[in-house]
Structures are given as C-alpha cells and as structure tokens.
C-alpha positions in Angstrom: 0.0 0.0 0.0 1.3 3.4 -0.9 0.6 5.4 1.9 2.7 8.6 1.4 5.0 10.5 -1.7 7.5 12.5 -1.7 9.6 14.1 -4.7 9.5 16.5 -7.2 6.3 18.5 -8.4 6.2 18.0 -12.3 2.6 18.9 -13.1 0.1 20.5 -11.0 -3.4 21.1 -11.9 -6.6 21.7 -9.7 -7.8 17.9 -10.0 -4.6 15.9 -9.8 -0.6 16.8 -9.5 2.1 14.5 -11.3 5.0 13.8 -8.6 8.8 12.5 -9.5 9.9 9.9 -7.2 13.2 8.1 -7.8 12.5 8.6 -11.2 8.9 7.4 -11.4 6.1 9.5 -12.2 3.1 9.1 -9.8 -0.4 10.6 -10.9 -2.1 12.0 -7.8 -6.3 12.6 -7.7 -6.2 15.7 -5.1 -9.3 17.8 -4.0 -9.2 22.0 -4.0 -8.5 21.3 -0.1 -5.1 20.3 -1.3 -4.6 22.5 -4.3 -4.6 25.4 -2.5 -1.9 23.8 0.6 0.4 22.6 -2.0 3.7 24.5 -1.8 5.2 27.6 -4.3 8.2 24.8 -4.5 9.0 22.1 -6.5 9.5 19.7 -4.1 6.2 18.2 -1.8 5.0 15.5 0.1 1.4 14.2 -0.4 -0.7 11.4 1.8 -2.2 8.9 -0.3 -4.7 6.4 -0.5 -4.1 3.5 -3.0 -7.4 2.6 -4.0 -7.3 -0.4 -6.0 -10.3 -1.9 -8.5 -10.6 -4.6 -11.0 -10.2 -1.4 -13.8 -8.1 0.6 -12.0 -5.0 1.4 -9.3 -5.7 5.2 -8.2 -3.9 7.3 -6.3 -5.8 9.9 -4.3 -3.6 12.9 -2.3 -3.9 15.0 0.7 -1.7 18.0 2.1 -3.1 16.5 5.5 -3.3 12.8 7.1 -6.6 14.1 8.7 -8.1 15.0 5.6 -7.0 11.0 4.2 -8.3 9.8 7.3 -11.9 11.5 7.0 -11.6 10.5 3.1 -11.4 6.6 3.8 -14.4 7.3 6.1 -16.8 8.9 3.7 -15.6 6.5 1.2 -17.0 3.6 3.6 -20.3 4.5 3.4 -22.9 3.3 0.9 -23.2 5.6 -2.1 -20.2 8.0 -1.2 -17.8 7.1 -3.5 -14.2 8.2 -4.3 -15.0 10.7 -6.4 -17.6 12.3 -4.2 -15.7 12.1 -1.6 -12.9 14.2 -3.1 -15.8 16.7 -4.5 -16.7 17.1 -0.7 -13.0 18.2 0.4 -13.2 20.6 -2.5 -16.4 22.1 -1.5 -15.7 21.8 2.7 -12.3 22.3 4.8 -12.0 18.5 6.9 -12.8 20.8 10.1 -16.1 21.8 8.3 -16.9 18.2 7.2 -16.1 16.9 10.7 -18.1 19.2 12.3 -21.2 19.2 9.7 -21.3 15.2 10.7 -20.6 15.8 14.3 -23.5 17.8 14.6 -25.5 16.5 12.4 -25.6 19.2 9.9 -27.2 17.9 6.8 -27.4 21.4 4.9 -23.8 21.4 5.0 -23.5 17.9 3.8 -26.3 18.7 1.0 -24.7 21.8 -0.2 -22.1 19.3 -1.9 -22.7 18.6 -5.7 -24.0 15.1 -6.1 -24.8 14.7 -2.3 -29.0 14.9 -1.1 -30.6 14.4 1.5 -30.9 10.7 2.1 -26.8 10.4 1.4 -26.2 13.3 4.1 -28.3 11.6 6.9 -26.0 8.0 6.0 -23.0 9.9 6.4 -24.4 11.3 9.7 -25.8 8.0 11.0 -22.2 5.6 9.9 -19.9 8.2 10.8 -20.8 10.5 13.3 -19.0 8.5 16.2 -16.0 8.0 13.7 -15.1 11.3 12.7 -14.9 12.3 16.6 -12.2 10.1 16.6 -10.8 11.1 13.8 -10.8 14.9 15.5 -9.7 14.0 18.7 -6.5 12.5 17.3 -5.2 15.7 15.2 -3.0 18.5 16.6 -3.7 20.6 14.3 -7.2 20.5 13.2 -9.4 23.7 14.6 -13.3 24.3 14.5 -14.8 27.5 14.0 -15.4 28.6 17.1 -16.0 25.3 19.0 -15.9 26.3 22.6 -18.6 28.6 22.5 -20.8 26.4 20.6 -20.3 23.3 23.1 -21.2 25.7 25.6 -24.3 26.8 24.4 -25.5 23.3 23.4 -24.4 22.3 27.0 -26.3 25.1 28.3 -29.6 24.2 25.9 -29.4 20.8 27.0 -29.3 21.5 30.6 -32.6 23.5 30.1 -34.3 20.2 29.0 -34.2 20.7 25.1 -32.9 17.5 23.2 -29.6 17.5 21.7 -31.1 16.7 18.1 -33.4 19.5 18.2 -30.7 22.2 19.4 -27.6 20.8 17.8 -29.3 22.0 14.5 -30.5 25.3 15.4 -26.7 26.2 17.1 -25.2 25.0 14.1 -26.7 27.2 11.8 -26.3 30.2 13.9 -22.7 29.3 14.3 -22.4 29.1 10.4 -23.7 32.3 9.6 -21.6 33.9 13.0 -19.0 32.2 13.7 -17.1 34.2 16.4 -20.8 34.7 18.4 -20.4 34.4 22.0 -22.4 31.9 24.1 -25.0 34.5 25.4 -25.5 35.3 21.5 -26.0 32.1 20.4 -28.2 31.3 23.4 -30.5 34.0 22.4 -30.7 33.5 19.1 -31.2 29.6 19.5 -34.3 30.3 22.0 -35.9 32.5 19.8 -35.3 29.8 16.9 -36.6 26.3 19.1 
C-alpha cells in the first residue's frame, strides 16, 4: 500500500498533480483542499490512498493525514464514493466536514454537488462516532469557534431541550456567526426552538 510521496512537483493542476519519485512518475487525484496547501516549490510530500479496482489502481492525495483519514471514512459509506468524496473536500475544509457530521448538519452535507438528503443523513448516522475520533486524534485540526458552541449546546441541554433539536439550530447560527459568544448564540437559539 502506498501510503505517502514525496519528490518533485512535475505537473500540477486543480484535480490531480504528477510527482517525480526516484524517477517514477506518480499521478495523484487531489481535492481544492489540497490544491490550495500545496507549496510555491518544486518539491512536496502528499498522503495517499491507493485505492485499487478490477479497472483501476488510483492514487488519491492529501496536504493532510486528517483530511486522508476523513476521506477513507466517507468512502466507507454506501453511495459515497471516491470521487464524491474528493468533491466534498473541494467544496468543505476536513474541520467543516467533521463538524457538519458531528452535529449533524445535513445542509452542510447537501450543499455538496452530487450529495442529497438521504446520502447526508448516511454519512451522519455511519460516521458521526468516527469522525470524533478522527478529531480528537489531530493537533492541528481547529473548528470554528467550537468552545462557545459546546457551551451553548451544554447550556440548551441542561434547560431540557434535546440535543437533536438544538444541535441544529446552534449549528446554523454558528455558520452564519461564527465568532458569536455563548450568550448570543443562546439568544438566538431560544428564539429559533
């Protein structure tokens, strides 16, 4: 299993890159996500995923191991597939993915091309467990404004609404501010339940 390359950048284009190593050329599927970390020189290092059919061996990259890892897990579920998958990391960061599963966010997950409504709740019902582990094991992954949205959930919870019905709601206000404070996001989720 190829599971990382490193070498020389010799072609680079928004859907795939073409990397040197020891004198091989690898073709690499990336998403926009990756596109737009890929470095000004000629020299990179990509995750992969070898994904490997009775038609093809692919090669899909990734600037990030988080955003491989979250990749392998949307490909897992019934009617994502590879390509979808890499459409959804060129429409969402891996932080917004995560935490349009997490909380269950299916606008989010709609507002891919290719992606309705049915698919979105799958990916929310197989993976919502998974891709907390998936967050909880990267340094370097950051949520838009996450703290203050736990707390207000927390604080929606405690005054006996369910965590479906106010996960939604906080989400959305979150989306459209997303450095509100608690008290903000309070009010505006009681006036919206």
């Amino acid at each position: 299993m190829i599971t990382q390359l490193s070498g020389k950048l010799i072609e680079k284009n928004p859907t795939h890159v073409v990397i040197e190593c020891a004198g091989v050329g690898y073709e690499v599927n990336i998403s926009l996500h990756t596109f737009e970390q890929l470095p000004k020189d000629e020299h990179i290092r990509l995750f992969t995923h070898l994904q490997v059919r009775e038609d093809a061996q692919t090669l899909y990259g990734f600037a990030e191991k988080v955003e491989r890892e979250v990749f392998k897990k949307l490909i897992s579920v019934s009617g994502i597939g590879a390509n979808t998958a890499r459409l959804m990391f060129s429409s969402l960061s891996p932080a917004q993915i995560i935490e349009a599963i997490s909380t269950a966010d299916v606008d989010t997950i709609k507002s891919v091309k290719g992606i309705g409504a049915k698919t979105a709740q799958r990916v929310i019902v197989d993976l919502k467990d998974k891709v907390n582990e998936v967050a909880s094991s990267s340094e370097n992954l950051t949520f838009s404004n996450n703290t203050n949205r736990t707390e207000a959930l927390s604080a929606l919870e405690t005054l006996g609404y369910s965590k479906k019905q106010v996960e939604k709601v906080v989400a959305r206000i979150v989306k459209i501010e997303p450095e509100a404070s608690v008290e903000y996001i309070l009010k505006q989720a009681l006036k919206n339940l």
